[in-house]
N, C-alpha and C positions, 0 to 999 in steps of 0.2 A: 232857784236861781242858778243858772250853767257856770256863771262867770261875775265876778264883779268887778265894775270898771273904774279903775284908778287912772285920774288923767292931771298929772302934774301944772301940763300949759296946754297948751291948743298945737304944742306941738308934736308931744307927746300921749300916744294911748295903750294903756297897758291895761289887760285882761287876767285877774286872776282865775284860775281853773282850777275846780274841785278834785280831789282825785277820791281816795278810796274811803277817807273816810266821811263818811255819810253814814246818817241814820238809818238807812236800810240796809246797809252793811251792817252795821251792829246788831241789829235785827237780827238777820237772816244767821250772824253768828251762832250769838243766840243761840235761838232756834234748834238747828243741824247741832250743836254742842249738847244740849239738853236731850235732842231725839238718839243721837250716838249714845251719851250717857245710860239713856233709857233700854235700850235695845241691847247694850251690854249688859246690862245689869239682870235682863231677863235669861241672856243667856246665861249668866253665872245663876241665876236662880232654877232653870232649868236642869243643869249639871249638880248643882251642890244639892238640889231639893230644900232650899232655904230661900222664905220668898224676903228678896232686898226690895222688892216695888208695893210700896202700900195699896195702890189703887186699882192693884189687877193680882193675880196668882198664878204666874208662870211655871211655878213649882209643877203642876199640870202637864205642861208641855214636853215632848220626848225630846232628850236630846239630837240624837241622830234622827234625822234630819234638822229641825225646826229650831232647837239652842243649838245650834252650829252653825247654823245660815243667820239667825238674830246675832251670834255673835260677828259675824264678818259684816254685817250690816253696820252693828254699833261702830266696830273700829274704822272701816270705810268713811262713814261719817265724824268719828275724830279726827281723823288724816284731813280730812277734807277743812272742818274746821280749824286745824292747825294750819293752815293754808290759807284759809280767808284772814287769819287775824294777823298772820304775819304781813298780807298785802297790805290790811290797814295800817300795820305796825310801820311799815314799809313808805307808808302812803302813794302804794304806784300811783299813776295816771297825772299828779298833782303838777301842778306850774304855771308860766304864764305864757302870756302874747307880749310882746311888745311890738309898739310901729313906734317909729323914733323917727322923724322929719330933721329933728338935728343932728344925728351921727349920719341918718340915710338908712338908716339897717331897719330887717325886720325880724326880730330876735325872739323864738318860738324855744322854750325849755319844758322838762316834762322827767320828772323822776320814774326810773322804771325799777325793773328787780334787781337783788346786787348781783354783781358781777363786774364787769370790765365796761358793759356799756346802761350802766346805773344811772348815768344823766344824758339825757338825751338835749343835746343839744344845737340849736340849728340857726343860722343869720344868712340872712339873702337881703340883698340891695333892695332898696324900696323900688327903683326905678325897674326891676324883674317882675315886680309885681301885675301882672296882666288885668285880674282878675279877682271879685271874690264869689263863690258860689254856693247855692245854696240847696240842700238836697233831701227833699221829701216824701216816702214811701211808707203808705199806711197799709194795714192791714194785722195779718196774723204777727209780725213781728215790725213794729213800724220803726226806724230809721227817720230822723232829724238831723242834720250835719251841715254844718262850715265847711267847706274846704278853701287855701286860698291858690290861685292858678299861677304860675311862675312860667316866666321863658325857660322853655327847653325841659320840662320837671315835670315829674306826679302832680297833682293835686295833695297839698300839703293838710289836712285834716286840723282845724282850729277850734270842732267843741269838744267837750270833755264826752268819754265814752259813759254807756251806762244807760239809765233812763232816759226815755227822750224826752228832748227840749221841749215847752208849751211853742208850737207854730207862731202865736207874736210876737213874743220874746225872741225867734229865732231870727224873724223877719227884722225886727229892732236894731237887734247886734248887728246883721248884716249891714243892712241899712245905714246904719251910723259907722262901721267900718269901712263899707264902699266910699262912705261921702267922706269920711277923714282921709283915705288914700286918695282920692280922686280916680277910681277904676269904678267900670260897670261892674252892676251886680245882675246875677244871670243866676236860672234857678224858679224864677218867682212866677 
């Protein structure tokens, strides 16, 4: 599910959006944490000639080249894993939609990395809203996306990045967001 919809009245509809953390992030942590692990471990096995990996015997392997490049391997893949878990830690991507018929605003928030622009966040009059669009390309890397159209602006980006949305679900949300604004939907 991209988004779950929290809608107080009929005048309000708010979207929350997943951000990083997701069970294929933890996965993939995982993963890359256990395979770095591994990969260093062979290289210190290769150098020291002491095998630290039960299920293989690196001790084998010459250092120069092969435990020198497995060690830049392992740590390459720690860095990298220090990296994913702080995004989770972080929960980039995370936030909501709002449309709000009673203030008029349409109030899009989104936690990003720390720094100075760590909250991202954005309000545009409902009456700017032109448009919602919807944007589908399959193939070797397929692309699922919301965008909403505003006078005089980019196209504003409303589902969460990452895996792609199931196509009815995508159709759905739009669908039900167009018809809550009262703007065409274009895309389809």
């Amino acid at each position: 599910m991209t988004a779950k919809s929290i809608s107080t009245s009929d005048r309000v509809l708010r979207k929350e959006i997943i951000g990083s953390r997701r069970f294929s992030n933890y996965l993939l942590v995982v993963i890359v944490n256990l395979g770095g692990i591994g990969f260093l471990l062979a290289s210190l096995s290769s150098y020291l000639k002491v095998n630290f990996l039960p299920f293989a015997d690196p001790t084998q392997l010459i250092f120069l080249p092969q435990g020198l490049v497995m060690g830049f391997y392992g740590v390459a893949a720690l860095l990298l894993s220090l990296y994913l878990w702080l995004t989770i830690l972080w929960n980039v991507g995370a936030g909501y939609n709002e449309f709000n018929k009673e203030t008029g605003k349409v109030h899009i928030f989104r936690w990003g990395f720390p720094g100075k622009n760590r909250k991202i966040d954005i309000s545009y009059p409902l009456e700017d809203v032109q448009s919602i669009r919807v944007e589908v390309k399959e193939g070797l890397n397929p692309k699922r996306a919301m965008y909403m159209r505003t006078k005089g602006r980019n196209p504003l980006p409303l589902s969460r990045v990452g895996q792609p949305i199931p196509l009815s679900e995508l159709e759905n949300e739009g669908a039900e967001l167009a018809r809550f604004l009262g703007v065409p939907l274009e895309g389809l």
